[in-house]
C-alpha positions as CSV (number, residue, x, y, z in Angstrom):
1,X,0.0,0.0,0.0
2,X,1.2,3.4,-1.1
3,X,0.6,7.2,0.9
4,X,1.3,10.3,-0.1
5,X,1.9,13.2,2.6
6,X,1.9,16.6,2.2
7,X,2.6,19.7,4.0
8,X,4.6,22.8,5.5
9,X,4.6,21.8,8.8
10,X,6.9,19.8,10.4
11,X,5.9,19.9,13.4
12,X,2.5,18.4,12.3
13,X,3.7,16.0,9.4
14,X,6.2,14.4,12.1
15,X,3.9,11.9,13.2
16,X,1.5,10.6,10.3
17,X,5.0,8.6,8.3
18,X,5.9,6.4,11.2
19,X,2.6,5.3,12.0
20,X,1.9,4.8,8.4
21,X,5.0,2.8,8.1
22,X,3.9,0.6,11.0
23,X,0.5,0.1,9.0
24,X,2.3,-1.0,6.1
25,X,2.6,1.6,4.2
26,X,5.5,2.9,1.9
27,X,5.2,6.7,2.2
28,X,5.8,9.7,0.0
29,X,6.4,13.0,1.7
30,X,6.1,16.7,-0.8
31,X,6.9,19.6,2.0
32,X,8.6,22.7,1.2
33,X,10.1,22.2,4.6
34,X,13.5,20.6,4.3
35,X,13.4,19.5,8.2
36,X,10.6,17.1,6.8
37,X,13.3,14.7,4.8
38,X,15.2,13.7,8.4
39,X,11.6,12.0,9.5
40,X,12.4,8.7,9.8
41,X,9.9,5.8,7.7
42,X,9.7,8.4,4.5
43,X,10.8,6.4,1.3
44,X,10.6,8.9,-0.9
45,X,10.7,12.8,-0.5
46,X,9.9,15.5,-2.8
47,X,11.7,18.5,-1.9
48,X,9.6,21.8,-3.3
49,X,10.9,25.5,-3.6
50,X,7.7,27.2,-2.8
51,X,4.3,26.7,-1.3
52,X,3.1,28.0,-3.9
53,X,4.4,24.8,-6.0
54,X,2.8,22.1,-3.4
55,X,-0.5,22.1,-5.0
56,X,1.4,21.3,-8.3
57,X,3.7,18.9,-7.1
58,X,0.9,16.8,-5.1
59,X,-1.6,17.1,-8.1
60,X,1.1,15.5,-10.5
61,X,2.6,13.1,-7.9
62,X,-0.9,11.8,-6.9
63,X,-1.3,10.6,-10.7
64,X,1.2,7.8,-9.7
65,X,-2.0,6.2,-7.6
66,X,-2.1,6.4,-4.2
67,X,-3.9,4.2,-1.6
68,X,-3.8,7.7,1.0
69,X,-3.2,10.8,0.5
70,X,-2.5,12.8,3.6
71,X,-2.8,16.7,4.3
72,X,-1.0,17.5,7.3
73,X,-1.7,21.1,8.1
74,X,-4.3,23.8,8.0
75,X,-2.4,25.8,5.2
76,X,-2.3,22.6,2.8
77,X,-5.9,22.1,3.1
78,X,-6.2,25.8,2.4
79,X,-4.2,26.0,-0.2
80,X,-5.5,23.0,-2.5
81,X,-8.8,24.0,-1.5
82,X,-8.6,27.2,-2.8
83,X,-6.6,26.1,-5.7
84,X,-7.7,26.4,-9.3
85,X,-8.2,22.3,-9.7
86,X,-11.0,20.7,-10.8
87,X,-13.6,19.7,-8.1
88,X,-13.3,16.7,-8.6
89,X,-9.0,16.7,-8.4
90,X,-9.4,18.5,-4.8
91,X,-12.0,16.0,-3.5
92,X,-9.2,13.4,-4.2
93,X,-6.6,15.0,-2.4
94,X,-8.3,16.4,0.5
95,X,-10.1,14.8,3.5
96,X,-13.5,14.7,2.2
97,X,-15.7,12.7,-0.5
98,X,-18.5,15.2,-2.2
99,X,-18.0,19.0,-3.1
100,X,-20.3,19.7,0.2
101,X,-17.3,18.8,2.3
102,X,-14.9,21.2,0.9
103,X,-16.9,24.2,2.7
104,X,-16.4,22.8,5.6
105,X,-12.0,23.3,5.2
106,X,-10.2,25.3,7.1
107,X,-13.5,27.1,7.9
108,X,-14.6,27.3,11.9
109,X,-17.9,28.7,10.4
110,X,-18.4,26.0,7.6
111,X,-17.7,23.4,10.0
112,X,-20.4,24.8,12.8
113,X,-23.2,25.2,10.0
114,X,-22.3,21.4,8.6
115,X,-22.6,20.3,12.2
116,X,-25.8,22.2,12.9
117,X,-27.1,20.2,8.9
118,X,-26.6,16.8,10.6
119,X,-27.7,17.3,13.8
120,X,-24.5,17.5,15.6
121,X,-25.1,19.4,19.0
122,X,-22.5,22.2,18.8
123,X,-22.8,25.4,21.1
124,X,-24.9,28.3,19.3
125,X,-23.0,30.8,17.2
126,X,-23.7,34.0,15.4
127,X,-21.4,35.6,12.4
128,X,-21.0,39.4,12.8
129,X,-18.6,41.2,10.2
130,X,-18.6,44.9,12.0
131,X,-17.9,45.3,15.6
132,X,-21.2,47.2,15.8
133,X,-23.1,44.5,15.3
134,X,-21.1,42.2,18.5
135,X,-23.2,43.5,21.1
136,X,-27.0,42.5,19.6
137,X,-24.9,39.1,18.7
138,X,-24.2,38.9,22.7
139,X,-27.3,39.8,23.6
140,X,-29.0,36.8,21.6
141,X,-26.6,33.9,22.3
142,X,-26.6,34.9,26.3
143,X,-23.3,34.6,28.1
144,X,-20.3,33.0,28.4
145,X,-19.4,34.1,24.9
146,X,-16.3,33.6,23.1
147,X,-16.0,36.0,20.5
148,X,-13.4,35.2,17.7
149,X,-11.5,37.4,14.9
């Protein structure tokens, strides 16, 4: 069985190789973070120059097949899902399996409103965009209150 694993992150990709090794996995890591290659049960690396070359780099290495493909950190996520592939190319290489999923992604917001679709208790929440508009917000939720930029 074959995973690719992508990221920035290091810190967050550190983890996912050696317990996909331990599954039985052989593992491909694409990070423009060169402290990524000295993680230990990688078999192949892809070094890239830029983030801004990830998206390309996974999209073309994916082709190989993959079994798992693995996004390791917010700004991934962000960045294929915001990318100019095909729906269809991003539902392959992020975390989810329709186009509904995708608005969930990096979003606190989506992911409360696809919570609240399905019946998922999740606390009450109101979006404001001016600070005006914080205090009627307050009023109707009740308190505590976290309020979030």
């Amino acid at each position: 069985m074959k995973a690719l694993v992508y990221g920035v992150d290091a810190n967050l990709i550190a983890a996912i190789p050696p317990l996909l090794s331990r599954a039985g996995f052989t593992v491909d890591v694409i990070s423009s973070n060169e402290r990524v290659q000295r993680i230990n049960a990688i078999d192949h690396f892809i070094k890239v120059d830029s983030i801004d070359e990830l998206v390309s780099k996974v999209r073309h290495h994916a082709q190989q097949g993959f079994d798992l493909i693995v996004a390791c950190d917010d700004l991934s996520l962000r960045l294929v899902r915001d990318s100019a592939l095909s729906v269809e190319e991003k539902i392959t290489l992020l975390p989810v399996t329709n186009p509904a999923g995708l608005r969930h992604l990096c979003s606190k917001i989506g992911l409360a409103v696809c919570l609240q679709e399905h019946g998922v208790p999740s606390p009450e929440f109101s979006v404001v965009t001016h600070a005006r508009d914080m205090q009627r917000a307050a009023e109707t939720l009740g308190f505590p209150l976290l309020g979030k930029v």
